[in-house]
Backbone bond lengths (Angstrom), bond angles and torsions (degrees), N, CA, C in turn:
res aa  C-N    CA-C-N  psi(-1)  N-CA   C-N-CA  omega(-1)  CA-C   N-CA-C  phi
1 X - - - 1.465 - - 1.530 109.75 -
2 X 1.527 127.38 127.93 1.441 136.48 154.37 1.328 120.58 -46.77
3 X 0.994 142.84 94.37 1.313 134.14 -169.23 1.692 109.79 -114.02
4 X 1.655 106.74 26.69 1.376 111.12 153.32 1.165 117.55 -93.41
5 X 1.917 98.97 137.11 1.641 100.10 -178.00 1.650 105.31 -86.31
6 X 1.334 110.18 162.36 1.392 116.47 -175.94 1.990 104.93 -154.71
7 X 0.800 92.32 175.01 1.817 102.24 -177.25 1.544 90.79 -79.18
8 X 1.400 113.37 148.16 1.407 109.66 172.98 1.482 109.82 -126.42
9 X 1.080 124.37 153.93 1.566 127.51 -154.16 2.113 108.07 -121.75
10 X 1.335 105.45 -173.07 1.248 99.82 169.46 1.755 119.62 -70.94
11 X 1.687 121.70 -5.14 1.158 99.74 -172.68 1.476 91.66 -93.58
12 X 1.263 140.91 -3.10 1.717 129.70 165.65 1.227 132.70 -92.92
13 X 1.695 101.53 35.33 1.490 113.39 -153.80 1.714 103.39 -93.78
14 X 1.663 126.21 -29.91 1.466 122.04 163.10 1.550 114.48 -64.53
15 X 1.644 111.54 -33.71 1.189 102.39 -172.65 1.567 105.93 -72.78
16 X 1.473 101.11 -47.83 1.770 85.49 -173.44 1.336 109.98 -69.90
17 X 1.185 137.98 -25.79 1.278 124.22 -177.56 1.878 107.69 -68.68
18 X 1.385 113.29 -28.94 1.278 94.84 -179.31 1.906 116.17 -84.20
19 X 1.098 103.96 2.17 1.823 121.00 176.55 1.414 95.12 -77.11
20 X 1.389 114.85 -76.79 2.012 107.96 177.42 1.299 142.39 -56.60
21 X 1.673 90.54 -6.98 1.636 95.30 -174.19 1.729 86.78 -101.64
22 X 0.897 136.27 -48.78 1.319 129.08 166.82 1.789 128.08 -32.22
23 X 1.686 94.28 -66.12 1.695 105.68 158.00 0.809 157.47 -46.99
24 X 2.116 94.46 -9.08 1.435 112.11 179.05 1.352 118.74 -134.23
25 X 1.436 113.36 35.30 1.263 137.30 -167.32 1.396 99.78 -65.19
26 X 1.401 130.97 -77.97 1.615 152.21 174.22 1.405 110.07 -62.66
27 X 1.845 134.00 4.20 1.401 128.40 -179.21 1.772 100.66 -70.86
28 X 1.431 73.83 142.06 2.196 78.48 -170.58 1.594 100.39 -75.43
29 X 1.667 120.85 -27.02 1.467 99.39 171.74 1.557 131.40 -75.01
30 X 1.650 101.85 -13.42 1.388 114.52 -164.30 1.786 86.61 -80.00
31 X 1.621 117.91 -50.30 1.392 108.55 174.20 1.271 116.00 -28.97
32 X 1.348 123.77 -85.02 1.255 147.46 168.09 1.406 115.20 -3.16
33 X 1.581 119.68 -40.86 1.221 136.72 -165.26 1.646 110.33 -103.08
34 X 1.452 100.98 -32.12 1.687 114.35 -170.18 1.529 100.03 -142.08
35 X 1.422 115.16 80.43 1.484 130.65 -159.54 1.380 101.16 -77.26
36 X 1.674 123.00 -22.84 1.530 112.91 -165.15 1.236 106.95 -96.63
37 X 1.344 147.95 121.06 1.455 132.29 -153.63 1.710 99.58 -94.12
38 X 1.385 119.31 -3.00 1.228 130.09 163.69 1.302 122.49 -53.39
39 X 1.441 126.54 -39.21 1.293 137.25 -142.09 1.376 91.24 -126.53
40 X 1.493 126.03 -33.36 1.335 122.87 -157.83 1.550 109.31 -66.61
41 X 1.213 131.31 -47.26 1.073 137.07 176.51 1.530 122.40 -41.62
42 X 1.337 122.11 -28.62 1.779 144.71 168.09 1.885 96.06 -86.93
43 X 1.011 125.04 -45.97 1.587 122.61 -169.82 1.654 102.13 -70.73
44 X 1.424 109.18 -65.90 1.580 89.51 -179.73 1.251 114.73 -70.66
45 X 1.218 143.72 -19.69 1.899 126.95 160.16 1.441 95.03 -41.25
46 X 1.402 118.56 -70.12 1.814 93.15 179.18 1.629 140.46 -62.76
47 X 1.357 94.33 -15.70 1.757 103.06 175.02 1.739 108.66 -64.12
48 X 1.617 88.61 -63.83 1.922 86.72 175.46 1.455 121.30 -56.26
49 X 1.384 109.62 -28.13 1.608 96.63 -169.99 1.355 114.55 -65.17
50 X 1.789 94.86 -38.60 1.555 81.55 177.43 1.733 117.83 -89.21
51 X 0.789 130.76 -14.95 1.905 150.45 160.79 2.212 86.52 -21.70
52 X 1.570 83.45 -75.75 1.534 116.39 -169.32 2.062 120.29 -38.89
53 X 1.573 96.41 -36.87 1.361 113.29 -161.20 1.924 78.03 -94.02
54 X 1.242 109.61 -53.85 1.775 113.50 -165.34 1.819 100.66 -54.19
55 X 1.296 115.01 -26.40 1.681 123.77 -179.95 1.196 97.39 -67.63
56 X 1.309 139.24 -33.37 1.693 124.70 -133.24 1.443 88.10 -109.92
57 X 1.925 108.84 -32.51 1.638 101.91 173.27 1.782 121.23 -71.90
58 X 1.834 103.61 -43.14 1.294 101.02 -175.12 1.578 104.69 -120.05
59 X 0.751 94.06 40.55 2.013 98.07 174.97 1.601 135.54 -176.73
60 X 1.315 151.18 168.98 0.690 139.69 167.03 1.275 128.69 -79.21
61 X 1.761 126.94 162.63 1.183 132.34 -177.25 1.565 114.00 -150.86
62 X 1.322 100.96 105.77 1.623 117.24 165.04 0.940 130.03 -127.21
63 X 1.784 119.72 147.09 1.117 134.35 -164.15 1.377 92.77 -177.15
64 X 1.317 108.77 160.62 2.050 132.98 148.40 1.507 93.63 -36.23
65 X 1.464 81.77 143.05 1.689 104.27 155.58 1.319 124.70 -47.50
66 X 0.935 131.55 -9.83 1.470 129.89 -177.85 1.204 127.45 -151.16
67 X 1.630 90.58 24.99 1.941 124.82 169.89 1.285 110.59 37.15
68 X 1.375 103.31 47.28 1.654 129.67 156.63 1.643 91.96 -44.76
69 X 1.388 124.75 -64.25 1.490 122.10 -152.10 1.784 84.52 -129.07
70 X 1.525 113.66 149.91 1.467 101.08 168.70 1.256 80.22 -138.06
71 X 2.081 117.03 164.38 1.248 128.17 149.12 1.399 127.55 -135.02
72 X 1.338 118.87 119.63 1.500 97.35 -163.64 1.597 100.09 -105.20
73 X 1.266 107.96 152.34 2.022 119.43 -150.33 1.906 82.03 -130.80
74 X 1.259 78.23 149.58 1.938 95.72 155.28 1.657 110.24 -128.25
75 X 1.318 127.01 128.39 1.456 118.56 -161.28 1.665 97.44 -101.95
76 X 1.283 103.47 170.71 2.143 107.11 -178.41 1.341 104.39 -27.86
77 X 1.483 129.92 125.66 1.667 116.79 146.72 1.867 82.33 117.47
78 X 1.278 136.87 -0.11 1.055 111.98 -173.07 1.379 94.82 -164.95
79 X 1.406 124.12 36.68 1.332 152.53 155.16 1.534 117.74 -46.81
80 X 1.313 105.13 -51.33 1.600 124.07 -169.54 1.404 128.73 -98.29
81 X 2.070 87.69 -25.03 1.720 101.67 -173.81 1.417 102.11 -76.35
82 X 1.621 91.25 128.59 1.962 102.52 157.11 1.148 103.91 -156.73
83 X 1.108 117.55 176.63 1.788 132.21 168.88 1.383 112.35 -95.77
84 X 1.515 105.19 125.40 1.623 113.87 -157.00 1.847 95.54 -74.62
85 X 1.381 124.06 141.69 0.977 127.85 177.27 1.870 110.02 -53.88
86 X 1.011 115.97 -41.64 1.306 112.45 -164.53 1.667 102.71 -118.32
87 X 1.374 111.78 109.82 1.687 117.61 177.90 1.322 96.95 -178.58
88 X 1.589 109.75 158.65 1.882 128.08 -158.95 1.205 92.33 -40.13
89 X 1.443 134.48 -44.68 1.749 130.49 -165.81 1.147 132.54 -104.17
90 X 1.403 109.58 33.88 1.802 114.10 -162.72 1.690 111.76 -114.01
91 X 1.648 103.24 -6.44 1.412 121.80 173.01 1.483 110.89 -3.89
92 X 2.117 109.18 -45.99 1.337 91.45 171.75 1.305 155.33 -56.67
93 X 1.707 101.48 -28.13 1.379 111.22 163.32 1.354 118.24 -55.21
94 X 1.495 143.03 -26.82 1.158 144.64 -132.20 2.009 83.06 -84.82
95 X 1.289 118.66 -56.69 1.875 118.25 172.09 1.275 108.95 -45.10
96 X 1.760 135.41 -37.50 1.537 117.27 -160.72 1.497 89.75 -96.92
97 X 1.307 119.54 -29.22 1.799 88.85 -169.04 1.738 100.87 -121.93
98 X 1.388 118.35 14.25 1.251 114.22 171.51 1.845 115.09 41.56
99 X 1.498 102.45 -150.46 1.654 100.11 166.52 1.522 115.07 -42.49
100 X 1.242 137.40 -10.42 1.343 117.34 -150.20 1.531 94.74 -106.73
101 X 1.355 105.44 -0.91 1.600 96.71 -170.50 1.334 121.08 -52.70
102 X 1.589 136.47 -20.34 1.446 132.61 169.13 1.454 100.94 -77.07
103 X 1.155 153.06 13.44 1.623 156.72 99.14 1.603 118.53 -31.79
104 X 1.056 112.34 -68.41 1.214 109.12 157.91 1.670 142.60 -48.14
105 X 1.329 119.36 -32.44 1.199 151.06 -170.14 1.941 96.91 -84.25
106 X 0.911 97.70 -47.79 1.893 126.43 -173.92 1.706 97.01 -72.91
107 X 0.789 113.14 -54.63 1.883 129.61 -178.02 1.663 90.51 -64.62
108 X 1.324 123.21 -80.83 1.609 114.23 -174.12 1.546 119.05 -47.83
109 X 0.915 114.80 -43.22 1.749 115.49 -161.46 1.807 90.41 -76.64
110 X 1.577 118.48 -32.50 1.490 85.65 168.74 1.341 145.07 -72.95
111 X 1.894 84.10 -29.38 1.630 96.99 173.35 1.371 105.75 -52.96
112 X 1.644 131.47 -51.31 1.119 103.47 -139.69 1.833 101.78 -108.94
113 X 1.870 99.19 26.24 1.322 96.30 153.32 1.514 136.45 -102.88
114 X 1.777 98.50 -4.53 1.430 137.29 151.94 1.599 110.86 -45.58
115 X 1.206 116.87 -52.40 1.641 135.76 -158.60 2.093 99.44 -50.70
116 X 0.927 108.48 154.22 1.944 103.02 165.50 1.702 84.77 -71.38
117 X 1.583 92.53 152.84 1.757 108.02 159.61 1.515 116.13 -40.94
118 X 1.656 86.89 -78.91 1.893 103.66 -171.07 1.543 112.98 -47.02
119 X 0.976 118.70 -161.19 1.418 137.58 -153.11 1.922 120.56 -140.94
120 X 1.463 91.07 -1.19 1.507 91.89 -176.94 1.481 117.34 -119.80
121 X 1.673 83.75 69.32 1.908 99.80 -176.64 1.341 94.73 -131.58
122 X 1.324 138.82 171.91 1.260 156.58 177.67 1.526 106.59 -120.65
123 X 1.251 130.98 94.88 1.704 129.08 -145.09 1.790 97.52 -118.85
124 X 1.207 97.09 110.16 1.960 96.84 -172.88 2.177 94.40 -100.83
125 X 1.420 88.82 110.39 1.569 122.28 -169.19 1.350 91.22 -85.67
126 X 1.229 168.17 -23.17 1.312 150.40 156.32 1.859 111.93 -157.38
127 X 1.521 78.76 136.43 1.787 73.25 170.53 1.835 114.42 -156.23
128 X 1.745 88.08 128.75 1.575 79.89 -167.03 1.533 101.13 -144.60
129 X 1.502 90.67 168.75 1.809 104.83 -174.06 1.130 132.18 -139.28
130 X 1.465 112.41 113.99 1.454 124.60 -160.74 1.377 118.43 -26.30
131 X 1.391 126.57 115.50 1.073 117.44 -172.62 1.551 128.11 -43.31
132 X 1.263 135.03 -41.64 1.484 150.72 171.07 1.651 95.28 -62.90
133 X 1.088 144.62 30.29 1.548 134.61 -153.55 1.751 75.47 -164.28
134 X 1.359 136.43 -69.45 1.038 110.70 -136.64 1.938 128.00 -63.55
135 X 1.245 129.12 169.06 1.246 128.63 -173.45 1.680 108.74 77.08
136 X 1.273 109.40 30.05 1.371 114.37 162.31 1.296 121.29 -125.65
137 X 1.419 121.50 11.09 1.352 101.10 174.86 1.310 117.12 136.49
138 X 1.809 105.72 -50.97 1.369 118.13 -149.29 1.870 110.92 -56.71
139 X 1.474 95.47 -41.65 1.355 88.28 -168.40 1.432 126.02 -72.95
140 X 1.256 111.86 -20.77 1.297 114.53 163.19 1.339 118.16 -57.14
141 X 1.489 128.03 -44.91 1.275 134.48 171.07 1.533 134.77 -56.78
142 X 1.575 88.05 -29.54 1.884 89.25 165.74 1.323 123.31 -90.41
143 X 2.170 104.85 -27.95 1.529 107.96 161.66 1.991 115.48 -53.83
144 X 1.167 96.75 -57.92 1.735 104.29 177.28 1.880 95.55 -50.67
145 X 0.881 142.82 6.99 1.533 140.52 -176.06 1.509 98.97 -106.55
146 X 1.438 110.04 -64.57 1.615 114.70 170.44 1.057 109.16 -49.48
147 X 1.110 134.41 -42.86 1.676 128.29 -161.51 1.527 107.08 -78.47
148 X 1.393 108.34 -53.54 1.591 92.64 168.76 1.468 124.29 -72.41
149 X 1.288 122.80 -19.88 1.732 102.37 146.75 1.337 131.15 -70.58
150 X 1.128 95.08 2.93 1.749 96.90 162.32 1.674 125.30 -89.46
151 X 1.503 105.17 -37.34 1.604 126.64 179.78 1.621 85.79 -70.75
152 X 1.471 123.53 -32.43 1.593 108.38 -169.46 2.031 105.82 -69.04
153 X 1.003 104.40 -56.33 1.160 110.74 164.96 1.709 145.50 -82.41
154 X 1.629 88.01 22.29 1.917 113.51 153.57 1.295 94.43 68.08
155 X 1.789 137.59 36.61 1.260 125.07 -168.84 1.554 97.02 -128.46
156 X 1.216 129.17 170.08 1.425 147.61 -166.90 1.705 100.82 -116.33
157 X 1.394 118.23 138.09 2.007 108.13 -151.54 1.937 76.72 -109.58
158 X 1.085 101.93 -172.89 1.608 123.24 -159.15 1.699 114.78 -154.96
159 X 1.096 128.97 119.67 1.515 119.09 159.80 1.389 118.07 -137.13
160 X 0.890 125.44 -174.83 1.574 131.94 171.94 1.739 110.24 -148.16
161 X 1.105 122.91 113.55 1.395 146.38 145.43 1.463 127.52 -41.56
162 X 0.855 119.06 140.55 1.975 134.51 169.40 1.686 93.16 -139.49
163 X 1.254 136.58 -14.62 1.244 116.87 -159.62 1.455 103.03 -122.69
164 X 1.471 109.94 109.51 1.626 97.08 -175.72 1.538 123.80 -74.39
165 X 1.368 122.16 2.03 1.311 110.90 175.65 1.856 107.73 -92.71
166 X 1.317 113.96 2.86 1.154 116.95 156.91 1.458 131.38 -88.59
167 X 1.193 104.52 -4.65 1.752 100.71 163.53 0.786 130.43 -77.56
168 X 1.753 123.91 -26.61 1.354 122.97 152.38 1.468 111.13 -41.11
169 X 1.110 114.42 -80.68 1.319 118.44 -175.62 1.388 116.28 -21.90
170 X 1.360 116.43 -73.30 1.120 111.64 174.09 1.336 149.59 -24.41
171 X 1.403 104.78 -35.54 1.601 132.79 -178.83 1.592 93.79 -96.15
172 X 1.249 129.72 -17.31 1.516 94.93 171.61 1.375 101.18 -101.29
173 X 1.722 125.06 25.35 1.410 119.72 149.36 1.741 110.89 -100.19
174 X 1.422 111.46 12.13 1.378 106.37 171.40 1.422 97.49 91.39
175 X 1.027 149.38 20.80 1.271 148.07 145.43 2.333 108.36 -62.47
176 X 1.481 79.71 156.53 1.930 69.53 156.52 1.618 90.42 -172.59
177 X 1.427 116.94 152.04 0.855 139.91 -169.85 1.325 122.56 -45.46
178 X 1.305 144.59 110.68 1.534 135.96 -168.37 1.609 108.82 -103.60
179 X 0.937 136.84 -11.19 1.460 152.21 -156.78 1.674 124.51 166.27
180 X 1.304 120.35 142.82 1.420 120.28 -175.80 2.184 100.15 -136.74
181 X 1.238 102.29 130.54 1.204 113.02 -148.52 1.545 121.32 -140.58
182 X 1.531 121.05 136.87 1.746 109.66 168.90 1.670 103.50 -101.46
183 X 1.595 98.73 161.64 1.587 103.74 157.39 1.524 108.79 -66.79
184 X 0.840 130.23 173.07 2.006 123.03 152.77 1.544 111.63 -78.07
185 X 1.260 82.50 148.40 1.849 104.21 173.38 1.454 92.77 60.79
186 X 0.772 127.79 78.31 1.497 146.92 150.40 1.889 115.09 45.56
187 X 1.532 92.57 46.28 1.359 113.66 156.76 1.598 111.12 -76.95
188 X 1.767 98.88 161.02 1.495 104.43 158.57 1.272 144.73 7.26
189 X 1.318 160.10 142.67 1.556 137.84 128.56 1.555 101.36 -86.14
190 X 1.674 96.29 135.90 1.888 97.97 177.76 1.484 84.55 -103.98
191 X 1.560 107.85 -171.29 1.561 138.50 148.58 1.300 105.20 -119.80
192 X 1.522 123.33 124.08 1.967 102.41 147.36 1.115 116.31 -112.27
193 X 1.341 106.51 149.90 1.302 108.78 -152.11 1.735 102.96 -126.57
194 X 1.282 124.41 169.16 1.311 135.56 -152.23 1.281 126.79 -144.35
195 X 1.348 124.51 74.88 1.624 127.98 179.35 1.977 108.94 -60.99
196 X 1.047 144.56 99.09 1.278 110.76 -177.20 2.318 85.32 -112.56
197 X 0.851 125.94 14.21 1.770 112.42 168.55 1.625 108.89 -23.07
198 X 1.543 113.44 -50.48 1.505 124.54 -134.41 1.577 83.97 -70.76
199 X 1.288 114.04 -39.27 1.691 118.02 -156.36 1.173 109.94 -90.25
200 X 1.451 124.92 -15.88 1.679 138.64 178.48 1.780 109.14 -74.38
């Protein structure tokens, strides 16, 4: 296995999409969002693909060569930008979250009232690892990848949690907890959490 991280492009776009849709089978927010575990497996192949293609226009994407681990980042200035789930042109969502989309809709507007205001954070929006891969390493290695493109560009990194055995983790990448939180109506509890080293 390659276990150098690198920028990943449109030709690693089945592999990584089939690494996150895999990795995020059992995520309690992805539940939350895609309640039938029947269907979910077809919904996030379409969530990441397009997640994946929307990274390559407004964000970064790292992982191994063979998207063992992927992470997709939004760098300063593009912290906030997304495409609102629900507006005249979003038809696509209507296949990944079906009925549940006011779940979905409910899930974003907290995250991204969770988020800092400003714009001069380096915010890593998903990161996951092939299941047959995990407990080796990887993800630490592509987070430690974001983070020093973050120290490169003098910014403080950002995440948000649904999974509590990842907050440990997190903090032994120097993250620490900034807030602990529900969706409404009996969504999720996240953490977001807060590396600021890069900016110190």
């Amino acid at each position: 296995m390659n276990r150098e991280i690198i920028r990943l492009g449109p030709q690693h776009r089945d592999a990584a999409v089939a690494t996150l849709a895999a990795a995020f089978q059992d995520d309690p927010a992805i539940a939350y969002m895609m309640p039938d575990p029947m269907s979910r497996p077809r919904r996030l192949t379409r969530l990441y693909r397009w997640m994946f293609a929307e990274h390559l226009t407004n964000g970064v994407v790292l992982g191994t060569p063979m998207a063992e681990v992927v992470t997709l980042w939004r760098p300063p200035g593009a912290v906030h930008l997304h495409e609102p789930i629900w507006h005249p042109g979003a038809l696509r969502f209507v296949p990944i979250f079906g009925l549940h989309i006011p779940r979905a809709i409910r899930l974003d507007d907290a995250i991204r009232a969770k988020l800092p205001a400003d714009e001069g954070w380096h915010y890593l929006r998903v990161a996951g690892v092939r299941p047959n891969c995990q407990g080796k390493g990887l993800g630490g290695l592509a987070i430690r990848a974001g983070l020093a493109e973050a120290a490169a560009r003098g910014v403080p990194a950002v995440l948000e949690t649904a999974t509590p055995s990842n907050v440990g983790l997190y903090q032994r990448l120097g993250y620490e907890v900034t807030s602990e939180w529900h969706v409404p109506k009996g969504g999720p509890k996240f953490w977001t959490m807060a590396n600021r080293t890069p900016a110190a």
